[in-house]
N, C-alpha and C positions, 0 to 999 in steps of 0.2 A: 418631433423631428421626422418620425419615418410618413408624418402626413403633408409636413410639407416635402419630403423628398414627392409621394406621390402624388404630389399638387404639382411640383416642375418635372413629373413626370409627363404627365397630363398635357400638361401649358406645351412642353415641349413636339411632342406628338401631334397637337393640335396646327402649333406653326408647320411641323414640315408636311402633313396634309394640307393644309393651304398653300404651300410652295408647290407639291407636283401638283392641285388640280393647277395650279397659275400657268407652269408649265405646259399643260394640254391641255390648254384653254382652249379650245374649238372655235371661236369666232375669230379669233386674231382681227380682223376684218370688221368681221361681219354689222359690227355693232356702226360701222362707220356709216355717216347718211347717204352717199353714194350707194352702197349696198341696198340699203334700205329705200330708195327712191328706184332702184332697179325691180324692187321687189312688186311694188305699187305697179308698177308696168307690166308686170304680166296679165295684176287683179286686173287690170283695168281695161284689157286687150277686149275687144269686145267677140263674142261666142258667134260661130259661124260655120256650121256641118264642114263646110269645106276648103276652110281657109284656117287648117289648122297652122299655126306657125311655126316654121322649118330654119329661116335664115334669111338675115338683110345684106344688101351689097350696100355698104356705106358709102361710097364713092355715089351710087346712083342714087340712095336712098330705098331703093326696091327691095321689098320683101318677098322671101319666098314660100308661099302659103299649099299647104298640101291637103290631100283627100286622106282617109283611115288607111286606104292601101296602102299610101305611102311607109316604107320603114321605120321611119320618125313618127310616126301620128302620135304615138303612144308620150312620149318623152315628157310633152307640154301639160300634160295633165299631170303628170310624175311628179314634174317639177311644181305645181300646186301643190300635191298631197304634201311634199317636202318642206316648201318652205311655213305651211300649216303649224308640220310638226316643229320647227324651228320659232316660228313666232308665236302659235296658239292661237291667232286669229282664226273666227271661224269662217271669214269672207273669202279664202284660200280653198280652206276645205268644199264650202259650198259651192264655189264656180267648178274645181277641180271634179267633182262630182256631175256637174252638166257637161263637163270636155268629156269625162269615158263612157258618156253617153255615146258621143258620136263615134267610139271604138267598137262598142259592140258588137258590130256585123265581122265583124273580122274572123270573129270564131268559125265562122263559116268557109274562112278562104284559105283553099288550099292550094291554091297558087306561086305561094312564099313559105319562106322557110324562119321567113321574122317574126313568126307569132309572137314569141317570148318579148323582144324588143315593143312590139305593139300593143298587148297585153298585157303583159306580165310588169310592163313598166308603167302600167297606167292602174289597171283592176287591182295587182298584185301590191303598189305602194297604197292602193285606197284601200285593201285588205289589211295593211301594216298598220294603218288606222284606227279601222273597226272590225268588227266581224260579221262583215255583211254577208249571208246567206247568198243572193245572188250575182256578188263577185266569184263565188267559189264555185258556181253552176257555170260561171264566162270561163273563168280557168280550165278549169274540167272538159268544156266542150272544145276548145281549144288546142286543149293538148291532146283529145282526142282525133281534130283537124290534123296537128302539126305531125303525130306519127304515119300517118298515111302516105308520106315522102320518105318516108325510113324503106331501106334498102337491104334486108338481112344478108344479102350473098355479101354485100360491099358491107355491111356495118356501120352505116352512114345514112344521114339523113342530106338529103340533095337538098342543095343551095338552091342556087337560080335555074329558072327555065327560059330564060334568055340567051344570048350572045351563044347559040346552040351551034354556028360555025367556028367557034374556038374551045368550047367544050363540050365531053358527052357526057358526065356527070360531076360537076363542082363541087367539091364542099370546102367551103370558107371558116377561117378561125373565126370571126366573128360568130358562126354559128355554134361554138361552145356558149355563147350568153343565153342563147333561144333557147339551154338545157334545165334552167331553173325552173322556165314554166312546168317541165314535163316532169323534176322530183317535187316541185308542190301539189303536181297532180293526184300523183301516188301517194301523197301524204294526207290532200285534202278526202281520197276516194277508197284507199284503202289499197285498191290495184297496184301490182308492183310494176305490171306493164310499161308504164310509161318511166319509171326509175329504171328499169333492166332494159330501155331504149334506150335513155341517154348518159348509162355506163357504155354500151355497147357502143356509142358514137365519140365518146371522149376514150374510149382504148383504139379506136381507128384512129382517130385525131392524134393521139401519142403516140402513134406506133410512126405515122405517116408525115408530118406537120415538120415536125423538126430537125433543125441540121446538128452537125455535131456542136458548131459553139454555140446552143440552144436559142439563137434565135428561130422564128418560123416565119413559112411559107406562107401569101396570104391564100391563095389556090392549087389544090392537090384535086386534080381531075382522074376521074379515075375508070374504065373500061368496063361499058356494061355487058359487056359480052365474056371477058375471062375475068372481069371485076378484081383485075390491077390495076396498080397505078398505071396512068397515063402518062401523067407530066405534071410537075408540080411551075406553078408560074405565081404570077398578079394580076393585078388585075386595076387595083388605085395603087401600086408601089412603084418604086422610080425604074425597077427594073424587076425581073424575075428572081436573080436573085440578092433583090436587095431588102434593106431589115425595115417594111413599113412601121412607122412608128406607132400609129393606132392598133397594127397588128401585133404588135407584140405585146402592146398593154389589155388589148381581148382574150390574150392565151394566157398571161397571167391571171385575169380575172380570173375566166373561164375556167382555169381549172382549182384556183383556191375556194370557188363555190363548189365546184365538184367535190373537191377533197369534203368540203365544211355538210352535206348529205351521205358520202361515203366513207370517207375516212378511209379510205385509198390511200398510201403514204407514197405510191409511185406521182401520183397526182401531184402533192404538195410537192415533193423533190423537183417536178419539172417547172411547177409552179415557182420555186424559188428560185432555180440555173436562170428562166429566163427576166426573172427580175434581176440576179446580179447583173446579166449579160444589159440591159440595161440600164441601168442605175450607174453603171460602170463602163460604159461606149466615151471612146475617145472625143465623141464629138457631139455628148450632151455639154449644152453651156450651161454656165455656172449658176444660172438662179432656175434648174431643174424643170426648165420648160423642152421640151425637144423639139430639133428640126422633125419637120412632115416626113421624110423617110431619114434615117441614116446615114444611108450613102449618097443624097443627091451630091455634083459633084461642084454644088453653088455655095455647097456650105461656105463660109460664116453667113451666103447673101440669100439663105433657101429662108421661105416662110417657116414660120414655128407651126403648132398643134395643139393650144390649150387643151383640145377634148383630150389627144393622148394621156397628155399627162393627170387629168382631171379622172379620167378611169385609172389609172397607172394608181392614183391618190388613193380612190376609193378601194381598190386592191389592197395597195401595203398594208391599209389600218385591217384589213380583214388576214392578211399573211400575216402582219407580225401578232395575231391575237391567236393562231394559231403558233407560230414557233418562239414569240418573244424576243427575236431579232430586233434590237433596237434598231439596227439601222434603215430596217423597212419605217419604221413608223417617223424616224427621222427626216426620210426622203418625203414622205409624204408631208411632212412637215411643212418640210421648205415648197412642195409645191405648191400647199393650200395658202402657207403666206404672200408667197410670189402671187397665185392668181388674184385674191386678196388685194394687189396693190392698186394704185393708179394707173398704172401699164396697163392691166390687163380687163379692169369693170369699165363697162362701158359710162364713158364721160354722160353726164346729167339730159344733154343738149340730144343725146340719140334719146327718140321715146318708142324705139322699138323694144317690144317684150321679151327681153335675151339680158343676161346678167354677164357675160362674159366676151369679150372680144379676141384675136388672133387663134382662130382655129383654121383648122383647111381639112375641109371635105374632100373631093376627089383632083387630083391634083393633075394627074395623065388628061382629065379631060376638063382643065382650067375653069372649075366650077366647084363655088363657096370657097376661093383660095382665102388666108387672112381676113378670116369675117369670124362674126357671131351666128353659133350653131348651137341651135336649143340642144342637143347632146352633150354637149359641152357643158352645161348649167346644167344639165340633169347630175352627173357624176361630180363633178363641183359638189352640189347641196346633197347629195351623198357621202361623199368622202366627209364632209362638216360634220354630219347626223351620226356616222360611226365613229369618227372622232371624240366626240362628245358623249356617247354613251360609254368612252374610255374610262 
């Protein structure tokens, strides 16, 4: 008797682990052949220094193909190493490995403040692969590029060096993502330097960034002479102070990786306000894709943002594995199913190399509205990848 009690002990144990993985089943999707003929399209993109691919206007059919300068260069290679990992082919890994070829010079440019985005999303997921010795020499050199913009009086690493008639020193939430390059740096080198740069840049960004109902600001410029704030504005948001919706999902990321090298618990707390604030906006629709800002005032007829919510994805799975909040991992749920659908993968007939469509790049200047943007696919096949090692 007591061996068959622990035989339907067993039996039973057995079933409800096969219930939760069924549960967080990570492809939802992905298995479907739509997905999968999107995937072929990237392999298949042919390789070309300077035509990395950024984003197609469907309407024209025009694709928009960029140099390594560009912010995105990095993404397209990313999304190789990714979906590598996701399928085990090695025709992904291989090509992905000729795209960060043509990243490399980057480490030299100190120009930008996107290292991490251009590097760190191409070397650093080729690193998440292998242990290639000369990916961690690109990082390293890199991140020793990207501090050279860091600003000790201000405690900030400076954005752009553009648009220098509307600011004297930018720093943009997106640039909390550039901050992973700089603790892999100190991890891969031993120096703490580059970790005590970009604490010092995410306590200016916390202190600075946010308003009381924890949304944030996507530009907080700030005085290089008494090295105050200036003025906080936007810059791609519908207004100065309105809640861009990509912006809010880079402060969430931004600082759940923070917290996840520091264990900061002020980090994750803001990390978390600006996800409720979020997750819980009057005027997210219901299958958890968001309009492009918040407050446009076209809402229900404003464009959506797959990329937002595709990073917003790949966050919660990393929030909730820190707090265990189901309702982060829920939300993220529902967004990877939605993206997932037919709505949102590009139909068979586009044989552009982009896996997702309805995103909107910059909106103030009516460019990549409602299109496919390799960023968007990069955090998609993210969010899946943390998903699945749930």
């Amino acid at each position: 008797m007591k061996k068959l009690n622990s035989l339907f002990i067993i039996i039973v144990f057995m079933l409800f682990s096969f219930n939760c993985s069924a549960q967080y089943d990570p492809v939802s999707g992905l298995l479907k052949k739509e997905i999968n003929s999107r995937f072929s399209n990237l392999l298949d993109f042919p390789i070309d220094s300077v035509s990395i691919p950024r984003s197609i206007n469907l309407s024209s059919g025009v694709m928009k193909k960029v140099q390594s300068k560009d912010w995105t260069s990095g993404f397209y290679a990313g999304n190789l190493w990714q979906i590598y990992k996701l399928t085990g082919d090695i025709r992904y890994k291989e090509k992905a490995a000729l795209w960060n070829a043509f990243i490399e010079k980057e480490k030299f440019n100190g120009g930008t403040h996107d290292m991490g985005f251009k590097v760190y999303c191409s070397f650093g997921k080729g690193l998440n692969v292998e242990d290639n010795p000369k990916y961690k020499k690109i990082i390293l050199k890199s991140a020793q590029t990207l501090i050279t913009r860091f600003n000790p009086k201000i405690g900030a690493i400076r954005s752009w060096d553009h648009s220098k008639n509307l600011f004297d020193y930018p720093v943009i939430i997106d640039n909390m993502l550039n901050l992973e390059l700089l603790f892999e740096a100190s991890i891969i080198s031993g120096d703490p330097t580059f970790k005590n740069i970009a604490i010092k840049h995410a306590n200016t960004t916390l202190k600075n960034h946010f308003r009381k109902d924890n949304s944030c600001y996507h530009v907080v410029d700030y005085d290089t002479i008494s090295h105050g704030v200036r003025k906080k504005a936007t810059f791609q948001g519908f207004n100065d102070d309105s809640s861009w919706a990509r912006g809010q999902s880079w402060a969430v990321y931004g600082f759940t990786m923070a917290y996840r090298y520091t264990k900061n618990k002020k980090y994750l707390k803001q990390a978390e306000a600006t996800a409720k604030y979020y997750i819980n906006f009057k005027t997210l629709p219901e299958d958890g894709i968001s309009y492009w800002d918040f407050n446009d005032t076209s809402i229900p007829n404003a464009p959506r943002d797959a990329s937002s919510a595709a990073v917003m994805a790949s966050a919660l799975i990393e929030l909730y594995s820190f707090t265990k909040n189901k309702a982060y991992l829920d939300y993220s749920n529902k967004i990877i199913n939605t993206l997932s659908s037919d709505k949102y993968i590009l139909i068979p007939s586009v044989k552009g190399p982009f896996i997702l469509n309805h995103s909107t790049g910059n909106w103030p200047k009516k460019d990549e509205i409602d299109s496919p943007i390799v960023y968007a696919d990069y955090y998609y096949l993210e969010a899946i990848i943390r998903k699945k090692s749930l």
